[in-house]
C-alpha positions as CSV (number, residue, x, y, z in Angstrom):
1,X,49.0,-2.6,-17.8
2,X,46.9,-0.6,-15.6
3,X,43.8,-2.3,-14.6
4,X,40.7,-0.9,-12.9
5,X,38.9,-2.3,-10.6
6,X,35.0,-2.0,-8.9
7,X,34.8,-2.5,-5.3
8,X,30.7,-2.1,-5.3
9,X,28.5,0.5,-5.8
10,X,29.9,4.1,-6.3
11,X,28.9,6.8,-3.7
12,X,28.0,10.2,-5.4
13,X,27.6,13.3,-3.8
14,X,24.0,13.8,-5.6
15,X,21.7,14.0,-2.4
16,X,18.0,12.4,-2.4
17,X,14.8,13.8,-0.6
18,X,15.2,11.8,2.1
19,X,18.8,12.9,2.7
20,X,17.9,16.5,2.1
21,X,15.0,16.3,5.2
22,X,17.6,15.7,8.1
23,X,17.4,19.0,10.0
24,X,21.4,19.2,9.7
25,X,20.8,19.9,6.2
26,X,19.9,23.1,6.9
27,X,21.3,25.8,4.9
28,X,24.1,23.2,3.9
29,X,25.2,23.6,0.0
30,X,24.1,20.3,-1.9
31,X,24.2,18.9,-5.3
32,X,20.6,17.4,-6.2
33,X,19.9,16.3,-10.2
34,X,16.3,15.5,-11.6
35,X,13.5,15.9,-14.2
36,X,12.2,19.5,-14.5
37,X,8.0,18.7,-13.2
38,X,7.0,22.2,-14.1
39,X,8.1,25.8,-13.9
40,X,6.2,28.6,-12.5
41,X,8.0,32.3,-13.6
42,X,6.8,34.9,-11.1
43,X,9.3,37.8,-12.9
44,X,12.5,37.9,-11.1
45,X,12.0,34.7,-9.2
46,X,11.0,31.4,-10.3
47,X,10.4,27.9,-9.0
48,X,11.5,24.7,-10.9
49,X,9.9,22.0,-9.0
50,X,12.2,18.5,-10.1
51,X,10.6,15.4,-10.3
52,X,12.9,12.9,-8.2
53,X,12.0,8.9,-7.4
54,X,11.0,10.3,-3.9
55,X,9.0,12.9,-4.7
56,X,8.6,17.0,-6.1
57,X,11.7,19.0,-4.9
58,X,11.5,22.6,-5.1
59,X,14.2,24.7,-6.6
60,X,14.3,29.0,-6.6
61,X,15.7,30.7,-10.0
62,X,16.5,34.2,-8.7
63,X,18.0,36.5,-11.3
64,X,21.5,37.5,-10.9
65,X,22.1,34.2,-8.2
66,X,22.4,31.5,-11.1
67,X,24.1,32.3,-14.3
68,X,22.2,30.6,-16.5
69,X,19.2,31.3,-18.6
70,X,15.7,30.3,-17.4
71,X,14.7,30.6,-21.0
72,X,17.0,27.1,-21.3
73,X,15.0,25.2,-18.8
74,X,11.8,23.1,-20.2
75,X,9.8,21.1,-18.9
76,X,11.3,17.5,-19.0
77,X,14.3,18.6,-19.4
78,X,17.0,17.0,-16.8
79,X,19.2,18.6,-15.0
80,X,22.0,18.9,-11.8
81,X,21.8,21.7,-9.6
82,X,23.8,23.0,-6.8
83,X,22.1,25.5,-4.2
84,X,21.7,25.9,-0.5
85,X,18.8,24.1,1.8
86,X,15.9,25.9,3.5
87,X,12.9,25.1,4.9
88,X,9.7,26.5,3.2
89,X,6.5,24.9,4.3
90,X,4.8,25.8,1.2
91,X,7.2,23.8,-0.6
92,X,6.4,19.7,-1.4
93,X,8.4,18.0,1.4
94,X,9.1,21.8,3.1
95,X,12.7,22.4,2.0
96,X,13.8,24.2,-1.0
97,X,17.0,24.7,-2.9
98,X,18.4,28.0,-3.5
99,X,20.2,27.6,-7.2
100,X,23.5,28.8,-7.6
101,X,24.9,26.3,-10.5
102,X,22.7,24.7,-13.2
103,X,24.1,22.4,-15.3
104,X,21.8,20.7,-18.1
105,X,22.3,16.6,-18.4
106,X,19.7,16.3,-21.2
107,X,16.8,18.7,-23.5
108,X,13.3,17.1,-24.4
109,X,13.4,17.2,-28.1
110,X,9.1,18.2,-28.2
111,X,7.0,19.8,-26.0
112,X,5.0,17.5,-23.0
113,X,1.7,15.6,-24.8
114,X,0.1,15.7,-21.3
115,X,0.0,18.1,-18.5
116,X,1.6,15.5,-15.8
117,X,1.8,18.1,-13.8
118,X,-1.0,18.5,-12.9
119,X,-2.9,16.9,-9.8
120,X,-6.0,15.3,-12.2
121,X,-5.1,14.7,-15.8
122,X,-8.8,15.7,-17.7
123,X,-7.5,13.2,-20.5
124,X,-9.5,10.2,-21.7
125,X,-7.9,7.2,-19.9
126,X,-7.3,6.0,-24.0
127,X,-5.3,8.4,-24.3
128,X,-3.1,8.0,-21.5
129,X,-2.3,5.1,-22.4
130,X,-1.4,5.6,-26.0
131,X,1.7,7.8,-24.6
132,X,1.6,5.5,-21.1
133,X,5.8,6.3,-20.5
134,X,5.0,10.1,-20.4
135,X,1.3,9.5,-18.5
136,X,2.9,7.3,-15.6
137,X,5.6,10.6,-15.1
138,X,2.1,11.5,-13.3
139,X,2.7,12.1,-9.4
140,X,-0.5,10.2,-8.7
141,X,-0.2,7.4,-11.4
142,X,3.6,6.7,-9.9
143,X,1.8,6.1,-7.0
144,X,-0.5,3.6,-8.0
145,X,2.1,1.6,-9.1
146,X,4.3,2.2,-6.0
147,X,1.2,0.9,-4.0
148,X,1.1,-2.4,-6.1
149,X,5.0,-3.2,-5.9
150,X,4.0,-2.7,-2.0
151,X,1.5,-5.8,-2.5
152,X,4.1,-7.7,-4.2
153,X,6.9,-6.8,-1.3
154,X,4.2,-8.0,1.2
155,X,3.4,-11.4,-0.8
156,X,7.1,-12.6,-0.7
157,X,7.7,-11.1,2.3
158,X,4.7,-13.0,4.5
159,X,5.1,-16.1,2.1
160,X,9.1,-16.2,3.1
161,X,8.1,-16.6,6.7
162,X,5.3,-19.1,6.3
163,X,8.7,-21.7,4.9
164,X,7.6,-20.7,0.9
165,X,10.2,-21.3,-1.6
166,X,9.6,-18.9,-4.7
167,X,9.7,-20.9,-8.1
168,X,9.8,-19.5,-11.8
169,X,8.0,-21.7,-14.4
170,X,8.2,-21.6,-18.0
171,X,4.9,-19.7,-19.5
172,X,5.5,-21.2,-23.0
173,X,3.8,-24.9,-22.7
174,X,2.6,-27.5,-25.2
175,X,-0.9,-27.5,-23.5
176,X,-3.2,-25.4,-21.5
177,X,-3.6,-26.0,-17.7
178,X,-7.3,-25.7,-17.2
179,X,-8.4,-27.2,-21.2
180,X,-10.9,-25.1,-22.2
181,X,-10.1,-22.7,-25.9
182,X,-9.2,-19.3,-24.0
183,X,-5.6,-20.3,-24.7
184,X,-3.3,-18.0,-27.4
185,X,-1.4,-20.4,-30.1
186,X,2.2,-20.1,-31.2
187,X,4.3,-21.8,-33.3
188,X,7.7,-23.2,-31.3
189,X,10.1,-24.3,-34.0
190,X,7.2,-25.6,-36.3
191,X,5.6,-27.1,-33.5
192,X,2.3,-25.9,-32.0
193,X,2.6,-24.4,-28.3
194,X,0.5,-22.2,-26.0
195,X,1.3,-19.5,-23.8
196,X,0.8,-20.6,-19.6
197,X,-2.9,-19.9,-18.7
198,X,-2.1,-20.4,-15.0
199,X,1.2,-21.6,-13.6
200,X,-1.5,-24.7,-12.2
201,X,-0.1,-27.8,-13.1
202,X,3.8,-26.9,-11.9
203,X,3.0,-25.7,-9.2
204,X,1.6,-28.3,-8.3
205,X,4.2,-30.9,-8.9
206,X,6.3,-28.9,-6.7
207,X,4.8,-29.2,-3.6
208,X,6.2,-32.6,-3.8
209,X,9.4,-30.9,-3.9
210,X,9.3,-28.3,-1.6
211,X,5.9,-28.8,0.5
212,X,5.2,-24.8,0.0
213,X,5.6,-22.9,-3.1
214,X,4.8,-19.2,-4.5
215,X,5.2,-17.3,-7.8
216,X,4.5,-13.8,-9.1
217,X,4.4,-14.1,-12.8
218,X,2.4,-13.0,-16.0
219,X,-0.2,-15.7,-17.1
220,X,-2.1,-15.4,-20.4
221,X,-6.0,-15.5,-20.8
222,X,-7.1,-15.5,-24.9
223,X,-10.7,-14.0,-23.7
224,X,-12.6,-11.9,-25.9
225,X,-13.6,-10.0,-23.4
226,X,-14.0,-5.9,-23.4
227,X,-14.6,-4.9,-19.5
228,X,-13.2,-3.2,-16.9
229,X,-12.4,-5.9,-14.9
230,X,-10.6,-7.8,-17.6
231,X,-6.6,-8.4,-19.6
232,X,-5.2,-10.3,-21.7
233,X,-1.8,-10.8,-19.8
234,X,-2.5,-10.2,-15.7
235,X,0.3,-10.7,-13.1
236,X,-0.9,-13.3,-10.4
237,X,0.2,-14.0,-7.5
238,X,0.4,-18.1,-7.0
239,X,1.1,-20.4,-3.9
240,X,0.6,-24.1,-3.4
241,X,0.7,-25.6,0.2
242,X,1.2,-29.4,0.8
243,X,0.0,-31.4,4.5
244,X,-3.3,-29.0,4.9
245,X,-5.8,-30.3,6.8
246,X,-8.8,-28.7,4.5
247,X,-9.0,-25.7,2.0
248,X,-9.6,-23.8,5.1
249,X,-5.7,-23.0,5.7
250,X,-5.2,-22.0,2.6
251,X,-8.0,-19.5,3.3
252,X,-6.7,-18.8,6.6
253,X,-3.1,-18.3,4.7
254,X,-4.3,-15.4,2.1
255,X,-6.2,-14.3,5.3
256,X,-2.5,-13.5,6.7
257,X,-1.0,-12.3,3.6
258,X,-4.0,-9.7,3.5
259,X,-3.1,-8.9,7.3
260,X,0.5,-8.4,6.5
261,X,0.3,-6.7,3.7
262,X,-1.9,-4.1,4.9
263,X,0.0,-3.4,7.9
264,X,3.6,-3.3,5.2
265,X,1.7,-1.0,2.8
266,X,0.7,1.5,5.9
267,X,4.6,1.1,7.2
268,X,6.2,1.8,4.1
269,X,3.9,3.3,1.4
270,X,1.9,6.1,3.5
271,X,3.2,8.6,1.0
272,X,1.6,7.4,-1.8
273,X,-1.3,6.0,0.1
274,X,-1.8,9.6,1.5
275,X,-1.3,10.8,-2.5
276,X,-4.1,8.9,-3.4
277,X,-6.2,9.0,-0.5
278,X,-6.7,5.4,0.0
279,X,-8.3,4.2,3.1
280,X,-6.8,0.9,3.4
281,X,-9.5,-2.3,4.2
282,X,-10.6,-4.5,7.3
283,X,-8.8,-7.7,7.4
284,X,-8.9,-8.0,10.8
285,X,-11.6,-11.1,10.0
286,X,-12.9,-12.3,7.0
287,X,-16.6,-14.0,6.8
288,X,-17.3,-17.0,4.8
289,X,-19.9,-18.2,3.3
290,X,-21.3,-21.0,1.1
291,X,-21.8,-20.5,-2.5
292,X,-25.2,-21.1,-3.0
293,X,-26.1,-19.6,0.7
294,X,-24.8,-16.6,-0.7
295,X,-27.1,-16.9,-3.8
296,X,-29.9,-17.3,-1.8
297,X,-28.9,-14.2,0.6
298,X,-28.6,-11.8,-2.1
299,X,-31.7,-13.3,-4.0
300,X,-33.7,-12.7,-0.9
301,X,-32.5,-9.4,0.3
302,X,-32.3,-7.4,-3.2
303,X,-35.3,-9.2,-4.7
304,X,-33.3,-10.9,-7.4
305,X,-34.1,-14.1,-9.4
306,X,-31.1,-16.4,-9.2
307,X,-30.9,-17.0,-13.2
308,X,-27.8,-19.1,-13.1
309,X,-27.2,-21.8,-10.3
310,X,-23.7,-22.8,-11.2
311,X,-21.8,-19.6,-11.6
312,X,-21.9,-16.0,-9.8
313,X,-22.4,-13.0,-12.3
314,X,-20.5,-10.1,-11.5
315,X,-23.8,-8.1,-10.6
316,X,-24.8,-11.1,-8.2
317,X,-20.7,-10.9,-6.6
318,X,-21.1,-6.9,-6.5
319,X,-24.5,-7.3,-4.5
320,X,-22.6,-10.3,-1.8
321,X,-20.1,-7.0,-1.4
322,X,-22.8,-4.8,-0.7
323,X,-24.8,-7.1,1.7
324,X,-21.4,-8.1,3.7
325,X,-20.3,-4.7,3.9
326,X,-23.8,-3.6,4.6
327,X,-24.6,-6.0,7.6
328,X,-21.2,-7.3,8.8
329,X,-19.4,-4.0,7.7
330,X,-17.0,-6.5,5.5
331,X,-14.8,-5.5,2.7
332,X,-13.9,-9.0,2.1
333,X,-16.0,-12.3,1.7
334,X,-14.6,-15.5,1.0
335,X,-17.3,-17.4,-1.0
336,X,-16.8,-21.6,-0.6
337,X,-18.1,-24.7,-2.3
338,X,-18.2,-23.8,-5.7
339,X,-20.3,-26.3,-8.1
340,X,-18.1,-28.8,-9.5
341,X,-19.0,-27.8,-12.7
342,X,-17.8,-24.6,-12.8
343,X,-14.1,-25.9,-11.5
344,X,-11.3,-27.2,-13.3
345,X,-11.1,-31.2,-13.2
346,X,-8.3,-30.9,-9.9
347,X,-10.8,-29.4,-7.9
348,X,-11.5,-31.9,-4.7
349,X,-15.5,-32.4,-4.8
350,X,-16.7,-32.6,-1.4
351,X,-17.0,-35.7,0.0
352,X,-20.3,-35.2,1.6
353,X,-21.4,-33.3,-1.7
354,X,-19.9,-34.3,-4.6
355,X,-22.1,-31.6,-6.6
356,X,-19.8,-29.0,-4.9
357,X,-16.2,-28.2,-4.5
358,X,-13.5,-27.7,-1.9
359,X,-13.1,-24.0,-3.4
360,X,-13.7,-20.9,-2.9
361,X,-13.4,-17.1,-4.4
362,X,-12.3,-14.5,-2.5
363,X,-13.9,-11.0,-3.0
364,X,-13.3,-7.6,-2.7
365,X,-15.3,-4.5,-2.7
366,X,-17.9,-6.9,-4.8
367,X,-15.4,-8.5,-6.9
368,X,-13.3,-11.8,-7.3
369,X,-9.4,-11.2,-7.0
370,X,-8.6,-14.8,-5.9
371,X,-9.9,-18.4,-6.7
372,X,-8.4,-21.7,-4.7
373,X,-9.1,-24.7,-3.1
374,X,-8.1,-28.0,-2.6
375,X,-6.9,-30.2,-5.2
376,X,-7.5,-33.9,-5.9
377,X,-4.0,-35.3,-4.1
378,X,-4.7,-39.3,-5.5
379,X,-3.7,-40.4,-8.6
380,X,-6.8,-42.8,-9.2
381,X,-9.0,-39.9,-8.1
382,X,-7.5,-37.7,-10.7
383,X,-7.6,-40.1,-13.5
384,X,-11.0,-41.1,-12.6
385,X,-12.3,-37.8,-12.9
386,X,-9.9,-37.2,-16.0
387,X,-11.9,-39.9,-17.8
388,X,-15.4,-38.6,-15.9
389,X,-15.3,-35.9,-17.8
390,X,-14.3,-37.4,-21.4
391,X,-10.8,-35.6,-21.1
392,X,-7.7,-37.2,-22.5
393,X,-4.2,-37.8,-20.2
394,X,-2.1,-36.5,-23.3
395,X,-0.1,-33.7,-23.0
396,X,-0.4,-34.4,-19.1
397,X,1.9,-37.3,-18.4
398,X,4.5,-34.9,-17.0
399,X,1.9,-33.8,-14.4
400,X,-0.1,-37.2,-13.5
401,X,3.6,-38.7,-12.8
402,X,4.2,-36.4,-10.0
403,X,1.1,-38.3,-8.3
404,X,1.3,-41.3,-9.6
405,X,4.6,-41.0,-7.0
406,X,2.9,-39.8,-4.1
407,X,1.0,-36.4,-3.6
408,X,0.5,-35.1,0.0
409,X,-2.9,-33.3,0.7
410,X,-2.9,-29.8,-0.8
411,X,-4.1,-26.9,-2.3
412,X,-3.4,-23.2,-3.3
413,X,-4.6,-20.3,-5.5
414,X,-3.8,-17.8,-7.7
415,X,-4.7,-13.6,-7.2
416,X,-5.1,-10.8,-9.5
417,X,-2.6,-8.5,-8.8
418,X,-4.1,-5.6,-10.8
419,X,-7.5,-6.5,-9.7
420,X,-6.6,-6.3,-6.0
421,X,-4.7,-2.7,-6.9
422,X,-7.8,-1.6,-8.2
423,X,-10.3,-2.4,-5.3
424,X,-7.3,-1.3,-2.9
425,X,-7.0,2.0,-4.8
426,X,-10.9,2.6,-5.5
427,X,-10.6,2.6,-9.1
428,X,-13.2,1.2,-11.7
429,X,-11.2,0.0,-14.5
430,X,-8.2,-2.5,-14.1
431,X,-5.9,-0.9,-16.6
432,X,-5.7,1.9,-14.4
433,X,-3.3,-0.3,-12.4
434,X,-2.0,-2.3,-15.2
435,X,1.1,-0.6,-16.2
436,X,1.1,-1.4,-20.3
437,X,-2.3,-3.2,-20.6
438,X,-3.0,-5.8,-22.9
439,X,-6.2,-6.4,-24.2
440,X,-8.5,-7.0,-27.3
441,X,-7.4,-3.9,-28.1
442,X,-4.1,-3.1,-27.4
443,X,-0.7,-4.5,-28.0
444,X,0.8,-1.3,-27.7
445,X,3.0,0.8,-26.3
């Protein structure tokens, strides 16, 4: 019997952008494949600019050089081409491709809904994302989404080095981490379940595995809310540190992340950051300040009446943006001491004001991408404040027993990843960096 084997992946002598820019390339014959971007007949010459996943790459349909009909090539259609290198600075990327063989690999069935190839697309952002797989085909909406895998890269990447072991935790759970009703029901074999508001509580109990943990998952929020600033189903970006001295390193620990990342994204995404001419932010240092300081400061300086003591309201967090960036020249503010009412019953009070927290929010350009802090470490604490605040233990054995056995000091928190696109990128509405949004809405495509 003749058996075949693989040995790894298979070399092809397709070439990529990157490939195609060495200067030896240079009038070199080459095979290059991709989606046809658009087509712009000039009479006896035309260019069919091919969409690769580096980039535009110009090809030239003369008449009489390629036997092949230009009447066969549509947008969207995808195809393999073979042709000769030049340079032509007018050209994306400065090279061309002379066509001398065209051979179709596949024929869109209808004509393009949207004119992706254009720069802007003047279609209402609803409609974008009612045909999102065609919208995202978009050279400037691939790069949004370029830029946020870069933020992902940079969060493993930084939280590898601090000693971080990347966990995955189960997002379907009997009960939700933070109580509260934003939590969306299912049934689980006749039995009622939840989907994971936060991974919180498993997180958690793995610091007294592994000291240091991180996640990027999906967590699910059942709020009826209709904003710009809001989903259903957001990706966030988790870590829990054991042994910390005060919620401070955890600050100081986003504070790197935000330093690594920026410095990763302007390495290895200056393409797409030049695409979507985004000035990347200062995180050289962040200032702090306390929650109810900050109150006062914006209160004071924009002649506002502080209405609700507990909470910020997104106006009140845009106007700490605009007075930090306006006086310190800050694009980030990490507000701390939250009021303990307004934090989840594992938030550590403060010992020296048990009205406040060991917490903080970090914002951005105005608004909150990240909330953390410490977190009660001793089981009596956590039980007494369990019962403090007329909560039941059921449903949370699974979680007390992890400090019933011993808990270092720690804390951690949790980012919006599509909320931190969207301030990075300068955009006003979050579902412009969510990829498939879900929301009151939407449950499609």
């Amino acid at each position: 019997m003749n058996m075949e084997y693989l040995s790894g992946v298979s070399t092809k002598e397709i070439f990529e952008i990157s490939q195609l820019l060495a200067p030896e390339m240079e009038s070199r014959e080459v095979k290059v494949n991709g989606a046809v971007h658009t087509i712009r007949d000039m009479g006896d010459v035309a260019f069919v600019v091919l969409r690769k996943r580096e980039g535009l790459l110009q090809c030239v349909y003369e008449e009489g050089k390629v036997m092949f009909p230009l009447s066969d090539i549509k947008e969207g259609t995808t195809m393999e081409v073979t042709g000769t290198v030049r340079a032509e600075e007018r050209a994306p990327q400065g090279i061309e491709i002379c066509m001398t063989e065209i051979k179709i690999l596949s024929q869109p069935a209808a004509p393009m809904p949207l004119a992706i190839s254009k720069w802007k697309m003047n279609t209402s952002l609803e409609a974008r994302l009612n045909m999102r797989a065609i919208d995202l085909r978009n050279i400037r909406e691939r790069a949004k989404f370029k830029i946020q895998e870069g933020i992902v890269r940079g969060f493993r990447e930084f939280l590898y080095s601090q000693g971080f072991t990347e966990i995955r935790t189960p997002k379907i759970g009997a009960r939700g981490a933070e109580g509260g009703a934003n939590v969306f029901k299912l049934d689980y074999f006749h039995r009622p379940a939840v989907l994971a508001q936060s991974p919180q509580f498993y997180k958690q109990m793995m610091v007294g595995v592994y000291d240091r943990v991180f996640e990027t998952a999906p967590v699910f929020r059942a709020e009826k809310h209709n904003t710009k600033r809001h989903l259903n189903e957001y990706t966030s970006l988790d870590f829990e540190m054991g042994y910390i001295d005060s919620f401070l390193d955890i600050c100081a620990m986003e504070t790197g992340f935000l330093q690594y990342t920026m410095k990763f994204l302007q390495e290895h995404y200056e393409k797409e950051l030049k695409i979507l001419d985004v000035t990347l932010p200062d995180t050289e240092k962040i200032p702090m300040v306390r929650f109810d300081k900050a109150k006062e400061m914006v209160s004071e300086k924009y002649d506002r009446k502080i209405k609700n003591p507990y909470d910020l309201e997104p106006e009140e967090e845009a106007l700490i943006g605009q007075l930090f960036k306006e006086e310190y020249g800050a694009d980030f503010v990490f507000v701390t001491h939250y009021p303990s009412k307004k934090r989840p019953f594992y938030a550590m009070d403060d010992p020296e004001d048990t009205r406040f927290t060991l917490s903080f929010d970090l914002l951005f350009h105005g608004m909150e991408i990240t909330t953390g802090g410490q977190r009660i470490h001793d089981y009596h604490m956590l039980t007494q404040k369990i019962a403090a605040r007329g909560m039941t233990e059921e449903g949370m054995e699974a979680y007390l027993d992890a400090f019933k056995h011993g808990m270092p000091p720690h804390g951690g928190l949790g980012i919006g990843l599509e909320r931190l696109t969207m301030k990075l990128l300068g955009e006003d509405n979050v579902r412009e960096t969510t990829m498939f949004p879900r929301d009151l809405s939407r449950l499609e495509p």
